[in-house]
C-alpha positions, 0 to 999 in steps of 0.5 A: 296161531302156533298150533298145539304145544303138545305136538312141539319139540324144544326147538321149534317151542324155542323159535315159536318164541323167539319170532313172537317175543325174542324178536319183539324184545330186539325191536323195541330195545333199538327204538327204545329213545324214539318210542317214548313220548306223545304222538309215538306208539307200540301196538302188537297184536294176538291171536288169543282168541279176542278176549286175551284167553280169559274167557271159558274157552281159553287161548287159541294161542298161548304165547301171544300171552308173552306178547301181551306182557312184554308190551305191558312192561313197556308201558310202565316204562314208557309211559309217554307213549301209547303201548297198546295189547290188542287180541283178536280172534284166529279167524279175524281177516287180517285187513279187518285187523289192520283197520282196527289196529289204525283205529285203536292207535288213534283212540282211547290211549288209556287202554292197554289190553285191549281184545275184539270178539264177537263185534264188541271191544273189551278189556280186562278187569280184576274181581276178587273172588272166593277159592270155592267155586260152583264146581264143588271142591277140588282132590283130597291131599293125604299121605299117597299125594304125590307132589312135584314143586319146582323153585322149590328153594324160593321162600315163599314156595317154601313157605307153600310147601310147608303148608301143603305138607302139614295138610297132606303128609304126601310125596313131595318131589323138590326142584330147584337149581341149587344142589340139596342142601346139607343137613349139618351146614351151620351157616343155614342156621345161622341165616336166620338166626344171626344174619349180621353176624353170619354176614360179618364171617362171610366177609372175613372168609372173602378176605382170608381167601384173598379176595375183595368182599364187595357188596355185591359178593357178599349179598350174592352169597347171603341170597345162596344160603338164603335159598338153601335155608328155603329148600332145608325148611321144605325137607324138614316140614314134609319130614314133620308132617310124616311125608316123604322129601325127594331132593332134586337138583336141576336146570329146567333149562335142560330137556334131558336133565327134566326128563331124567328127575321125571322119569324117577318120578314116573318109576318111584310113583307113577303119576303126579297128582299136584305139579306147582310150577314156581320156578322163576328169575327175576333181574330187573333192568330197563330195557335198553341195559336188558342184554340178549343173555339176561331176557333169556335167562329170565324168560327160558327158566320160566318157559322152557322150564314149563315146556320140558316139564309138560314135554317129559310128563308126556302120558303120565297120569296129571292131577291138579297143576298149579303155574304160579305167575306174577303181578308184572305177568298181569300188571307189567313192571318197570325193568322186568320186560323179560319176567312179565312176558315169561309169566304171562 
């Protein structure tokens, strides 16, 4: 068990994951050819709490779940081989651990997650649920709500903050990596409404600039407007519902540069009522073309990301907050052993 985030700093949150995840990544990349077929395993075992941290009283250890969707990317990948997830409790003595490891490898390689509480053996399934719960309705959004919105240039989490802005006309504050874009810049426009075309001058631009207008460089530049055109959509629908749009461009990667948007948050509005965390990289790679620089790109923007932002909000008064996570966080998916740890 890792003990209390809160009481982390950056460095020992960073080591915390990279003996649990980094490590695990560096191991199964070398054995990636001989953990393949029948009769070959991957087993890693957590210390949720025996039931993957999806019962009421949540993780004991939250970053097994890194483990936990490393080893279900894997899967995907390795289909061949039995890859297991299997989570106990803090308390459970490491031998009975062990016994229960030797039993799980040769029984039952359907199951991937695999948790053991209160004597029983689980596992986790899905059930589609209504938003409204038993515990009545959540916060009322209005002009005075103040929102933090990080991956603020994606096209969904623009299309979400659209939504939150028409039903708030809040205080939004908007993050992202990319720098804020410009009100006038026609090839935002023309995204959307001429994409070949915009496309066609990009490629004419490239050439006169004495450079080779590969695919790759063109699509690389199309998907920069892109995320621009996401982030100017966002500006413009907090204008049009009456709110109020606060650009911030910034690495999540970098501690003091979260700690100073934080602080003007902190100093524009004293508190954060709703914080989505939406950030996120995806490159997808089989494991064994996966290189030490992509899986902590992939994985730190997600997770460093969360922890300089929990670490710089510190005492400020938090409402509602929001992770958003993936379906290669619950499911796992071929060539995203980075991006499924990372969310889930």
């Amino acid at each position: 068990v890792e003990g209390p985030v809160e009481a982390m700093d950056l460095g020992t949150w960073r080591e915390a994951n990279r003996v649990r995840v980094k490590l695990l990544y560096a191991t199964m990349r070398r054995l990636y050819e001989q953990i393949s077929g029948p009769g070959t395993f991957l087993l890693t075992a957590t210390r949720l709490g025996g039931r993957h941290g999806y019962d009421e009283d949540g993780a004991d250890a939250p970053l097994g779940g890194a483990v936990t969707g490393f080893a279900k990317a894997f899967a995907r990948e390795r289909p061949d081989a039995v890859v297991k997830a299997i989570d106990v409790g803090p308390a459970d003595a490491p031998g009975d651990v062990a016994d229960l490891l030797v039993a799980e490898a040769l029984h039952d390689p359907g199951a991937v997650e695999v948790g053991r509480a209160d004597g029983l053996r689980w596992t986790v399934t899905l059930e589609e649920r209504p938003a409204a719960t038993e515990h009545g309705e959540g916060m009322v959004l209005g002009s005075d709500t103040v929102f933090v919105v990080t991956g603020a240039a994606g096209s969904i989490v623009s299309a979400i903050t659209q939504d939150l802005a028409g039903a708030s006309g809040g205080i939004f504050h908007l993050l992202d990596l990319v720098p804020k874009p410009e009100p006038d810049d026609p090839d935002i426009g023309r995204f959307t409404t001429d994409r070949e075309g915009l496309k066609a001058d990009l490629i004419e631009r490239l050439r006169s600039a004495g450079e080779r207008p590969t695919p790759v460089t063109v699509e690389r530049e199309l998907a920069r407007i892109e995320r621009l055109a996401a982030a100017r959509a966002a500006i413009d629908a907090v204008h049009a519902a009456g709110g109020q749009a606060f650009y911030h461009s910034v690495d999540l990667t970098d501690a003091h540069a979260v700690a100073r948007v934080i602080g003007d948050v902190a100093v524009g509005d004293g508190r954060i009522d709703v914080l989505l965390h939406a950030a996120g990289l995806e490159v997808s790679h089989a494991l064994p073309d996966k290189a030490p620089g992509e899986f902590d790109l992939v994985y730190g923007v997600k997770t460093d990301g969360w922890f300089n932002l929990m670490s710089a909000i510190g005492d400020l008064p938090l409402g509602a907050t929001v992770a958003f996570s993936s379906v290669a966080g619950r499911f796992g998916n071929v060539g995203q052993t980075d991006y499924s740890a990372a969310n889930d």
